[in-house]
C-alpha positions as CSV (number, residue, x, y, z in Angstrom):
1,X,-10.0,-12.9,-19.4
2,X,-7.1,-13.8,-17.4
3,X,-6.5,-11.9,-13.9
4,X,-4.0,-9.8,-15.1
5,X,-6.1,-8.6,-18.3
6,X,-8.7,-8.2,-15.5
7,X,-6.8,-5.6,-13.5
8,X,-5.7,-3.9,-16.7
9,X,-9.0,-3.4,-18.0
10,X,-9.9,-2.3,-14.8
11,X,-7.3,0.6,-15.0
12,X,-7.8,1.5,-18.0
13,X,-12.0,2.1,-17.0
14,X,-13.4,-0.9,-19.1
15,X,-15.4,-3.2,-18.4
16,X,-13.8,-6.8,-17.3
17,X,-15.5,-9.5,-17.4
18,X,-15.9,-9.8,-13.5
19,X,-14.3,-7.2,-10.9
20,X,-10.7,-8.1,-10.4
21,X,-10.2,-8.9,-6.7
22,X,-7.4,-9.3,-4.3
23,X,-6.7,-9.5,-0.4
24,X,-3.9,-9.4,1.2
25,X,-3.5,-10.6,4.9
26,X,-1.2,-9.8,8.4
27,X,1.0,-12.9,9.0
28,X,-1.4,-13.1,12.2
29,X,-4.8,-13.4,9.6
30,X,-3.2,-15.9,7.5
31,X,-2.1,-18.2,9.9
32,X,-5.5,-18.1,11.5
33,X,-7.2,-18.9,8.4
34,X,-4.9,-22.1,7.7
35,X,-6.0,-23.2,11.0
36,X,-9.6,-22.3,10.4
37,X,-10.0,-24.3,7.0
38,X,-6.6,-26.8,7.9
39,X,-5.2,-25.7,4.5
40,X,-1.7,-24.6,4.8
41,X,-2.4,-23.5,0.9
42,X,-5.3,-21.7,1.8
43,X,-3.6,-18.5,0.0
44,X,-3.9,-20.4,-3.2
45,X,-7.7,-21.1,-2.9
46,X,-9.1,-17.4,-3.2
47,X,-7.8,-16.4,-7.0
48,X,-5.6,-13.5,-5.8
49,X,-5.5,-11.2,-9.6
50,X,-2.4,-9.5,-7.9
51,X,1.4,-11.0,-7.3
52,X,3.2,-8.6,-5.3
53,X,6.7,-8.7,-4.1
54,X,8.4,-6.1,-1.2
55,X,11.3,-4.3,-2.3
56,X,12.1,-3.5,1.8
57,X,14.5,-6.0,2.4
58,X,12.8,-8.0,6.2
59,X,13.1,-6.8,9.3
60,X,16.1,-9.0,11.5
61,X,15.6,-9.5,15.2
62,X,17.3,-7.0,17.5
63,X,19.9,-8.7,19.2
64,X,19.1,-9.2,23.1
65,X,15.8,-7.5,22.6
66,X,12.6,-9.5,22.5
67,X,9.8,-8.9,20.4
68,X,11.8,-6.0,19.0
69,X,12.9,-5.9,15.5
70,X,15.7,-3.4,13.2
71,X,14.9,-2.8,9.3
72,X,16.9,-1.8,6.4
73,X,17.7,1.4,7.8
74,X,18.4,0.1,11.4
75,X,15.4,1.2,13.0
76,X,14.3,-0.7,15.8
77,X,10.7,-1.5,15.8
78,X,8.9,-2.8,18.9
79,X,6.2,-5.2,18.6
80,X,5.7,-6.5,22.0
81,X,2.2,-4.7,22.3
82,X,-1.2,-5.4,20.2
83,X,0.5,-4.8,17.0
84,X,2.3,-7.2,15.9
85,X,2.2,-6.6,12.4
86,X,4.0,-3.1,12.2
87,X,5.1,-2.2,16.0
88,X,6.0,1.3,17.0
89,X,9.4,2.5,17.0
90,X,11.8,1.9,19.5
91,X,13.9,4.7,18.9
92,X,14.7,6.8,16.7
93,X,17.9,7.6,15.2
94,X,17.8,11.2,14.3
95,X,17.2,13.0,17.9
96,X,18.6,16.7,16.5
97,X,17.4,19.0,14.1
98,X,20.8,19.5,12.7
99,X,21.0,16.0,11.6
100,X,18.2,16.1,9.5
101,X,20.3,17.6,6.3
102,X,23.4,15.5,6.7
103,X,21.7,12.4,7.2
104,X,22.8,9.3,4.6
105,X,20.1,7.0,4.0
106,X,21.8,2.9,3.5
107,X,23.0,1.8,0.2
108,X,20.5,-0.2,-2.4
109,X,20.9,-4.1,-1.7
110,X,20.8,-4.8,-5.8
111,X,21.0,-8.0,-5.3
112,X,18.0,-8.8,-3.1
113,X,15.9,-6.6,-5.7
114,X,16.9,-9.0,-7.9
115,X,16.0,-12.2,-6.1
116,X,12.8,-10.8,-5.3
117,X,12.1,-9.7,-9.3
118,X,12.8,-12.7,-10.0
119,X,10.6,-14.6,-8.0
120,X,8.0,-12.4,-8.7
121,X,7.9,-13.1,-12.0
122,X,8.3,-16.8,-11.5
123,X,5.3,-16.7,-9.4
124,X,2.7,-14.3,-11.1
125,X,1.9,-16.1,-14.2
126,X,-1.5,-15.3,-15.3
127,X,-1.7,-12.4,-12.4
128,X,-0.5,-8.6,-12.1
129,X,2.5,-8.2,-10.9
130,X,3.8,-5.3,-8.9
131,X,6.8,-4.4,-7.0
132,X,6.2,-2.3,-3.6
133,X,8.1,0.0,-1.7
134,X,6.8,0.7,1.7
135,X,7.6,3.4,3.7
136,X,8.5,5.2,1.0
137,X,9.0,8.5,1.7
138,X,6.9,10.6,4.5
139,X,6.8,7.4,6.7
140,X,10.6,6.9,6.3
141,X,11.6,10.4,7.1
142,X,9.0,10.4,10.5
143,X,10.2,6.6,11.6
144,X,13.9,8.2,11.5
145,X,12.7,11.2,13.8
146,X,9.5,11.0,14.7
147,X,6.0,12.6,13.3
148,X,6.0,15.2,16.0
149,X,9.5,16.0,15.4
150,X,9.3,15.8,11.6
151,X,6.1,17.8,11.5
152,X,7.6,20.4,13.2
153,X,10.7,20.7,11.0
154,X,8.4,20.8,7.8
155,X,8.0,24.6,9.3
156,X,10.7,25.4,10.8
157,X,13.6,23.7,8.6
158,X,11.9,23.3,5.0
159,X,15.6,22.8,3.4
160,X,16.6,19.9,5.7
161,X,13.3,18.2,5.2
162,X,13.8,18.6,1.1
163,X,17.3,17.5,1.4
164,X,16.5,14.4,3.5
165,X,13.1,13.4,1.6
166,X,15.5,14.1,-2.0
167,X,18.5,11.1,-0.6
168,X,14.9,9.1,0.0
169,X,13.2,9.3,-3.4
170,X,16.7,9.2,-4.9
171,X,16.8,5.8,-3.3
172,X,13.4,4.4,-3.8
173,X,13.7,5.4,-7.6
174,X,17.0,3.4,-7.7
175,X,14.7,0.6,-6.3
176,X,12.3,1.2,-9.2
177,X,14.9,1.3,-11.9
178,X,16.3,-2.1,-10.8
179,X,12.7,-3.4,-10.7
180,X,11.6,-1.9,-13.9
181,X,14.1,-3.9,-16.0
182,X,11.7,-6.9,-15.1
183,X,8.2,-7.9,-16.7
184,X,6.4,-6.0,-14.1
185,X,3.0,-4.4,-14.5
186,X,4.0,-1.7,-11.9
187,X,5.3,0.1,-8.6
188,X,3.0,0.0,-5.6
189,X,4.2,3.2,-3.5
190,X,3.6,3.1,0.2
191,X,3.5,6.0,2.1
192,X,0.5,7.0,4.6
193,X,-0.7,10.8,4.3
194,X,-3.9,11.2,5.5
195,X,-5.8,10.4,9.0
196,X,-9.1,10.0,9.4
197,X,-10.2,13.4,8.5
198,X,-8.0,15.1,6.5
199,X,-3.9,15.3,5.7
200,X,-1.4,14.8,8.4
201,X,0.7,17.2,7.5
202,X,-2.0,19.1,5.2
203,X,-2.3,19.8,1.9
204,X,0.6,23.1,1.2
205,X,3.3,21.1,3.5
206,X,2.3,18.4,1.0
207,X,2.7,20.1,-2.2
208,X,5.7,22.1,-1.4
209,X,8.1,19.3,0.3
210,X,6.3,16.2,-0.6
211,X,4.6,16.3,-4.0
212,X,7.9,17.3,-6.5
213,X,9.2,14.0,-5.1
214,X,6.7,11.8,-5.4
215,X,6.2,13.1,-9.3
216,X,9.4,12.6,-9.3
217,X,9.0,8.6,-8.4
218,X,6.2,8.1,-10.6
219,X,7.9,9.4,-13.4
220,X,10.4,6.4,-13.7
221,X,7.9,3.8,-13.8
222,X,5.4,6.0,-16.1
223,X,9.0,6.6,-18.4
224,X,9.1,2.6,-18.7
225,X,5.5,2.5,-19.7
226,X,4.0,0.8,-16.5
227,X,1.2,1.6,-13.8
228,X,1.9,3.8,-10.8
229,X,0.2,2.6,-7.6
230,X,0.0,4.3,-4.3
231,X,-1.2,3.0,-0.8
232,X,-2.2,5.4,1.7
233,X,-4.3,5.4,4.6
234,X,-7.4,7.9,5.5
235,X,-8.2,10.7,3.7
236,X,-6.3,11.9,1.1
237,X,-9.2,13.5,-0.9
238,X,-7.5,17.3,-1.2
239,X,-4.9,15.6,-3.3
240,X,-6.5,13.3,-5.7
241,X,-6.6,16.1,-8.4
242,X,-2.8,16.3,-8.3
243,X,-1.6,12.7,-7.8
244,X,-3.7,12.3,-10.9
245,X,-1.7,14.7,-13.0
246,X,1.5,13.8,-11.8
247,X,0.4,10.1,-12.9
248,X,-1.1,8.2,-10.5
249,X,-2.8,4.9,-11.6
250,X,-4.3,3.3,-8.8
251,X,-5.1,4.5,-5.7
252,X,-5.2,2.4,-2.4
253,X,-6.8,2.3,-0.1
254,X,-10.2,3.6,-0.7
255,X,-11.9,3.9,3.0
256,X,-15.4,3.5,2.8
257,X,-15.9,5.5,6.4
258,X,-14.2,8.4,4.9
259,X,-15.0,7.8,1.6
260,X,-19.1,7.7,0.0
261,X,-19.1,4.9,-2.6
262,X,-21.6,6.7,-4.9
263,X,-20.0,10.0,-4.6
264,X,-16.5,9.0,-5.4
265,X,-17.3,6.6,-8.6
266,X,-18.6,9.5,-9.6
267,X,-15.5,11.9,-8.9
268,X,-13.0,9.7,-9.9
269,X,-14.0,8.0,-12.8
270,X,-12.2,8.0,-15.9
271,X,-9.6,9.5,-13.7
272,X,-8.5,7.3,-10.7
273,X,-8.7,3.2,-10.1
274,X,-10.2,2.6,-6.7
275,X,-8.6,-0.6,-4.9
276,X,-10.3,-1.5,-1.7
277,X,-13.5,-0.1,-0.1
278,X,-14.3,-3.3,2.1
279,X,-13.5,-2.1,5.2
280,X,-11.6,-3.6,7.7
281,X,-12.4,-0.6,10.3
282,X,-16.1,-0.8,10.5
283,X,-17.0,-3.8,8.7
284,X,-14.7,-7.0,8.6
285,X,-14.7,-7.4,12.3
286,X,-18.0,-6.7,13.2
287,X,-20.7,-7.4,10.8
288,X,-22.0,-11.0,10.4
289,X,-21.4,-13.5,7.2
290,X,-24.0,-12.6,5.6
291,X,-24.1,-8.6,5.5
292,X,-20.3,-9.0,4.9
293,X,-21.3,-10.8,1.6
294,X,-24.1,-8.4,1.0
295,X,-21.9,-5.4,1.4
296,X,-19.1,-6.9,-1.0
297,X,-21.4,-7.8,-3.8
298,X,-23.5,-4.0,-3.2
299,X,-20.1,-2.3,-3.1
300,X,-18.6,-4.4,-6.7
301,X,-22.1,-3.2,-8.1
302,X,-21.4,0.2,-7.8
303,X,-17.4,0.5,-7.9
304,X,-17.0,-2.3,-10.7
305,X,-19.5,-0.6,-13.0
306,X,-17.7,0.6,-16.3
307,X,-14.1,-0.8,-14.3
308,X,-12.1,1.3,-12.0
309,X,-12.2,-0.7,-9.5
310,X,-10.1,-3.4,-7.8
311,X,-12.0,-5.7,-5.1
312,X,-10.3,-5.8,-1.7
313,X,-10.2,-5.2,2.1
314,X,-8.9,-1.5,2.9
315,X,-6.0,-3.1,4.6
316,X,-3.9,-6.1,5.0
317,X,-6.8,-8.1,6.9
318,X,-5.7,-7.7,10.7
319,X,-6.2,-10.6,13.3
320,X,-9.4,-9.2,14.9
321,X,-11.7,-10.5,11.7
322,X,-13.7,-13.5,11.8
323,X,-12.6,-16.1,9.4
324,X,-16.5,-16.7,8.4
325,X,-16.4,-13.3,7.4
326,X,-13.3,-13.5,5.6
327,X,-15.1,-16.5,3.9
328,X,-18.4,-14.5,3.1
329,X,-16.1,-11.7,1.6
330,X,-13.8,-13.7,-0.8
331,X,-17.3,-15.7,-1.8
332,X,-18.5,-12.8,-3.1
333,X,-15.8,-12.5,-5.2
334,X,-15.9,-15.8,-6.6
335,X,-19.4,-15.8,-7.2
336,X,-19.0,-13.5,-10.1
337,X,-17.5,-16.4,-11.9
């Protein structure tokens, strides 16, 4: 099987030949693997199964601010403290509540969806490919005003928060409809919902502001015949029934400190595809080589069985990971071969 027939069978809950796998790294991981194993290719050596390209055009530098950083929608991130991966927000641009409805979210750069299409496709052959679009909703909306804020106008301003997260799915499913025209196995949706026990926002803000707009993003790509992937941190559990019926694929990313192994291949199979469950909270960082490959191979055993599952860290693998564990991990994976 190739890796993208992998993944597919996987979805579809048959059985591949060997679990499809894939990891994806922080710039700060990957660099300190090439200097761990002095391969600048090092990428190339672990037989990703999935080619993804971002669909969020790259932060720039803020001018006369160091370490700081402004994205598509001119939010200023700061990463001058321990995270240097995603930062915290400098500041944010909607400071009223009565800007909430009238704000106008920054046009669709067609052409950069485009370029990066294209290259995807030129550089996933033999893999799944997917197109992602982070921050897509929830997270936008808070990184304009806030989570407090936000939170807080979920109750007390229900219309503004529908008209502001409507101009944000309008815009992500332009995104998608510009991707969609390509050979692309699917739309990887980012947007984080849960913490580490339970929903942020819980799960009637959820369904009443935030779920007719995510069905509402799915639909394109399920319209076009293609998989629907989400990524969202902790635990989202409350919701799984409806992100199934609205036509959710793939979920990730499955939290093995939130979520039991046995109890959720159980629950969700037949139903959801599990992608991740090697976790980079309580395992990656502090276990040794050897239990790291032990818990890989025990969690593929029981995830992989009858498909359903895609092989991978819970996150992009952060800095604090030893590269010998990052080793015994993708070993496991290529020892199924």
């Amino acid at each position: 099987m190739t890796n993208k027939e992998r993944v597919v069978a996987a979805i579809k809950h048959e059985q591949p030949d060997r679990v499809p796998h894939n990891v994806f790294f922080t710039k700060e991981m990957l660099n300190k693997m090439v200097a761990y194993t002095g391969n600048n290719n090092y990428i190339n050596t672990i037989d990703n199964h999935i080619t993804k390209a971002s669909l969020t055009k790259p932060q720039a530098p803020a001018k006369g601010r160091s370490e700081h950083f402004v994205d598509e929608f001119g939010v200023i991130w700061d990463k001058s403290g321990v995270d240097k991966d995603i930062g915290v927000v400098a500041d944010y641009m909607i400071k009223e509540p009565g800007q909430l409805a009238n704000y106008t979210p920054p046009s669709v750069d067609e052409e950069f969806i485009r370029a990066q299409c294209k290259t995807l496709i030129e550089n996933s052959a033999g893999n799944f490919a997917i197109a992602s679009i982070g921050f897509s909703l929830f997270e936008r909306a808070w990184s304009l005003c806030s989570m407090s804020d936000f939170l807080c106008y979920m109750l007390t301003d229900p219309e503004a928060v529908d008209s502001l997260l409507s101009k944000l799915a309008k815009r992500n499913i332009q995104k998608a409809n510009i991707a969609l025209e390509y050979d692309i196995d699917g739309v990887l949706f980012g947007d984080d919902w849960g913490q580490q026990r339970g929903m942020i926002m819980g799960k009637p803000l959820w369904e009443e502001l935030i779920k007719p707009h995510v069905a509402a993003m799915y639909s394109v790509v399920k319209q076009k015949d293609r998989y629907v992937l989400h990524h969202s941190c902790g635990d989202i559990s409350d919701i799984f029934e409806d992100l199934e019926k609205i036509g959710l694929d793939v979920y990730q990313t499955f939290q093995p400190e939130i979520y039991d192994i046995n109890e959720y291949k159980e629950k969700l199979n037949s139903k959801l595809t599990i992608w991740g469950a090697i976790s980079t909270q309580a395992h990656l960082p502090f276990k040794s080589p050897k239990e790291i490959y032990d818990i890989t191979k025990h969690t593929m055993d029981i995830l992989g069985k009858g498909g359903g599952y895609i092989a991978a860290p819970t996150h992009d693998v952060p800095g604090d990971v030893p590269p010998e564990n990052l080793e015994a991990m993708v070993k496991a994976f290529l020892d199924q071969k």
